[in-house]
C-alpha positions as a printed Julia matrix, in Angstrom:
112×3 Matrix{Float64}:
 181.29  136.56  -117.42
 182.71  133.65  -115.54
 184.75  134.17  -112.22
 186.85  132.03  -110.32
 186.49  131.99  -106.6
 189.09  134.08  -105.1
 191.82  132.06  -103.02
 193.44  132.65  -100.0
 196.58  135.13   -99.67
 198.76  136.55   -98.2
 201.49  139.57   -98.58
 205.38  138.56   -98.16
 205.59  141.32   -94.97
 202.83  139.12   -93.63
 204.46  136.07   -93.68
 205.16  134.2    -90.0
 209.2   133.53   -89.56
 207.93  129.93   -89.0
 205.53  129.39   -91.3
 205.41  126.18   -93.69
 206.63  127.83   -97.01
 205.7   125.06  -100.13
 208.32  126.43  -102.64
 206.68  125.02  -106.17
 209.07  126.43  -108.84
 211.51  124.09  -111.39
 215.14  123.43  -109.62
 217.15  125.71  -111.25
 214.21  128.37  -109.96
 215.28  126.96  -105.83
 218.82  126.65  -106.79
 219.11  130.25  -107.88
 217.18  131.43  -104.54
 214.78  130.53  -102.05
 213.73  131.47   -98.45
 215.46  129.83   -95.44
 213.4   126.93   -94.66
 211.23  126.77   -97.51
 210.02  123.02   -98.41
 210.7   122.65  -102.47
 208.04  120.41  -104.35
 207.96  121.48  -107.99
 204.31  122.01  -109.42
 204.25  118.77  -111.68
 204.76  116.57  -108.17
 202.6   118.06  -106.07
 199.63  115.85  -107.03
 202.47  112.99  -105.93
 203.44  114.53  -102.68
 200.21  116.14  -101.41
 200.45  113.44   -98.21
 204.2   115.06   -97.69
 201.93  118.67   -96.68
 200.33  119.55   -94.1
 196.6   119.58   -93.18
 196.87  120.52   -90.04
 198.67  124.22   -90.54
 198.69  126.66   -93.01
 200.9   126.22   -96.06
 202.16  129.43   -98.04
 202.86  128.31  -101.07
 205.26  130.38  -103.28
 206.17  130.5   -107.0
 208.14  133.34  -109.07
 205.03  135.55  -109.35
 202.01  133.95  -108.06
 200.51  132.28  -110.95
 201.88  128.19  -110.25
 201.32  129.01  -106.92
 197.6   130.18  -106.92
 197.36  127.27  -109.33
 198.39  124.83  -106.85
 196.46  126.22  -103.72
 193.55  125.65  -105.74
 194.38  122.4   -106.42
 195.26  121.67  -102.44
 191.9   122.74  -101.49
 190.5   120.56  -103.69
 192.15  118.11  -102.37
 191.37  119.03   -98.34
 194.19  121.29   -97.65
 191.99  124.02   -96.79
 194.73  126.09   -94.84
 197.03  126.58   -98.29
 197.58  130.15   -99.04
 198.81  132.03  -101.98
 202.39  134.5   -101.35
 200.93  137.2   -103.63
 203.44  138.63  -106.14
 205.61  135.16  -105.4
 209.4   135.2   -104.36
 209.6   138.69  -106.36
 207.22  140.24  -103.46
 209.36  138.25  -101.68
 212.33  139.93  -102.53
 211.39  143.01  -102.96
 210.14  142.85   -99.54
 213.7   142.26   -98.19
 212.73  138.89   -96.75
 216.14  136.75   -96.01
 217.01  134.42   -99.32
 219.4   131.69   -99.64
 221.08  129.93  -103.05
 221.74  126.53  -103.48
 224.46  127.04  -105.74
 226.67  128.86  -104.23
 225.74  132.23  -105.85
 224.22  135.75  -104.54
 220.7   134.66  -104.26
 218.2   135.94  -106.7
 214.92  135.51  -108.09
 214.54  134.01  -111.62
């Protein structure tokens, strides 16, 4: 009956080595496992931070599946980040892929 308009996204094989990677999940999400380089804002700051992202670039941002994340490129281009980008199937895809991840606790990083 009612659709919402699709968003931007993108594949984790299709992902740029440099590209700005807006990691959204909770802490103990990052601390169990991220990708190198990744920027962390939680979801519930973003509205906070939103000066601390780009305009000028395009932003992949990344949750555990894709749902926060699709959530929160809708809200950036609301909000005239009009480059943001969903990571379809989040940092699962991302895994799965075999894309390089790093813990911040020390441990074998994983996705959780």
């Amino acid at each position: 009956m009612f659709s919402r308009p699709s968003l931007p996204s993108t594949t984790a094989g299709d992902v740029a080595d440099d590209a700005y990677l807006l990691d959204v999940r909770e802490d103990d999400e990052w601390q169990a496992g991220h990708a190198p380089g990744a920027v962390h804002v939680p979801m519930m700051l973003i509205p906070q931070r939103i000066d601390d992202i780009p305009a000028d670039r395009d932003v992949v941002v990344v949750c555990r599946v894709g749902g926060r994340s699709a959530q929160v490129v809708a809200f950036l281009q609301q909000n005239g980040r009009e480059r943001a980008i969903n990571l379809e199937g989040g940092m699962q895809s991302w895994a799965a892929a075999g894309k390089p991840m790093v813990s911040g606790d020390g441990g074998v990083p994983r996705v959780i």
